[in-house]
C-alpha positions in Angstrom: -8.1 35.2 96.9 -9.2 38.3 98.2 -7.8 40.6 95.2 -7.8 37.9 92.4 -10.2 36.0 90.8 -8.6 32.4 91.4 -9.6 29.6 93.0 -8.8 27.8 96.5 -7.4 24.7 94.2 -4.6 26.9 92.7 -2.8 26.6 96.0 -2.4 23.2 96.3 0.4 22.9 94.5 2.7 25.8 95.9 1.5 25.7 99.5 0.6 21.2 100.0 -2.9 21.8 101.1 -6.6 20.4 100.5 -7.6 22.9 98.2 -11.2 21.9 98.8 -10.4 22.1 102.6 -8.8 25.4 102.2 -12.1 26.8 100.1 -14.5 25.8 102.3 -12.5 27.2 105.1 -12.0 30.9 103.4 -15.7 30.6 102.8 -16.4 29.8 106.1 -14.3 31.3 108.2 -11.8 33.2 106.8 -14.0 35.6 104.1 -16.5 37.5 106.4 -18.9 35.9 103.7 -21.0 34.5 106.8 -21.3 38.1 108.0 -21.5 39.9 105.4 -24.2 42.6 105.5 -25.5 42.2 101.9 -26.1 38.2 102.4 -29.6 38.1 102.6 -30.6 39.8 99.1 -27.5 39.3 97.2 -29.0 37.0 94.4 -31.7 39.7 94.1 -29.4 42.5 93.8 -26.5 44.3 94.9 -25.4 48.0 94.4 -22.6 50.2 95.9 -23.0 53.7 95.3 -19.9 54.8 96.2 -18.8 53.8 92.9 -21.2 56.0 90.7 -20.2 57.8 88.4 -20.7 60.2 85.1 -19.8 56.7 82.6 -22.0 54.1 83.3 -22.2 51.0 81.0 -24.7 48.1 81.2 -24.7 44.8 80.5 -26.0 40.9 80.5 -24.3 38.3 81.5 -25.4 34.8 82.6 -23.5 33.1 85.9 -25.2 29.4 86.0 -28.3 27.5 84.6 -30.0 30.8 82.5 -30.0 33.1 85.4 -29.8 35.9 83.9 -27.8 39.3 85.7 -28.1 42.9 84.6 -24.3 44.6 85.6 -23.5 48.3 85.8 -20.1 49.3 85.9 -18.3 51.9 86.2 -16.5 53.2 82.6 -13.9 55.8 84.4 -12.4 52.6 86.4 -11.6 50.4 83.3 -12.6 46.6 84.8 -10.6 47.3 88.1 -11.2 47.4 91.7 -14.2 50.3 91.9 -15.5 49.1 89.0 -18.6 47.2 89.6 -21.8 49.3 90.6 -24.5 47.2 90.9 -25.5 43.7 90.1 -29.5 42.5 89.8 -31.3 39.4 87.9 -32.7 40.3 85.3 -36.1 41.0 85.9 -35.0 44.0 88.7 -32.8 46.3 86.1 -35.4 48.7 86.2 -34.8 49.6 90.0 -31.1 50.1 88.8 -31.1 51.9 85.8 -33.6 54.6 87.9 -30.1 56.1 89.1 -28.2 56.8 86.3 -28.9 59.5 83.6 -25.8 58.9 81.0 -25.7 55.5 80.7 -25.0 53.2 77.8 -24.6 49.8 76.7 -22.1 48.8 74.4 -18.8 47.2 74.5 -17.3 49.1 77.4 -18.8 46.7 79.6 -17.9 43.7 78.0 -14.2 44.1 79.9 -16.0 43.5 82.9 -18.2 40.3 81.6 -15.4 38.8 80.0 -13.4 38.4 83.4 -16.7 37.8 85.2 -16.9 34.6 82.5 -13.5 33.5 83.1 -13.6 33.7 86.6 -16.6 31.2 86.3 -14.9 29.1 84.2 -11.9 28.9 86.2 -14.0 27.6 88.9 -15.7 24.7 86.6 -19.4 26.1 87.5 -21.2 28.0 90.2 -22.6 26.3 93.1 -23.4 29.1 95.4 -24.8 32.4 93.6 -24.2 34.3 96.4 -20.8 33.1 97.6 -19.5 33.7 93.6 -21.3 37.9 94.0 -19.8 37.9 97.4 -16.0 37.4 95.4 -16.9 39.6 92.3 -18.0 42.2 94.9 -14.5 42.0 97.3 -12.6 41.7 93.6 -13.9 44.4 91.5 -16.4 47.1 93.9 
């Protein structure tokens, strides 16, 4: 769970355990989710510099009930780990797009929102906003 976009019920089968048990325990406990240092404004925004660079793309996509987030990613790391830059609703993407100078949006960044989408539909719905940035940040920045 820590370098795929799956779900705690996927084990259930291969391993006999509660996969609802075995989520709220990685969420918990095993994650560092509770510590994280980026907890407190993560459905605000999130960005991770370290992962700038001259290819920037920008794009929309929607993770529950019309709340709307602005990604940047990074072009040069094609939808894998390092890929993700920053992450802000909707009404904040001027803040972000302050860093960049060559940025674009087109459909570079829609490698990146596709597996954001299917990684929400794999999990039937988003209950926690931040829990859900917490595993697109450990997955793909």
């Amino acid at each position: 769970m820590e370098t795929r976009p799956i779900t705690a019920r996927s084990f259930e089968d291969d391993y006999h355990i509660d996969g609802d048990e075995y989520g709220r325990a990685y969420k918990d406990h095993l994650s560092g989710y509770r510590e994280w240092s980026e907890l407190g404004h993560a459905d605000e925004w999130l960005i991770f510099p370290e992962n700038i660079s001259p290819h920037v793309s920008i794009d929309e996509t929607c993770l529950s009930t019309g709340e709307v987030y602005t990604i940047a990613s990074n072009m040069d790391a094609h939808g894998r780990k390092g890929c993700l830059i920053a992450a802000a609703m909707y009404d904040r993407e001027d803040e972000i797009l302050n860093y960049f100078v060559n940025r674009s949006t087109n459909a570079s960044a829609e490698s990146l929102n596709a597996k954001i989408k299917h990684f929400r539909a794999q999990l039937r719905g988003i209950i926690d906003r931040k829990f859900f940035l917490f595993r697109l940040m450990k997955i793909y920045a």
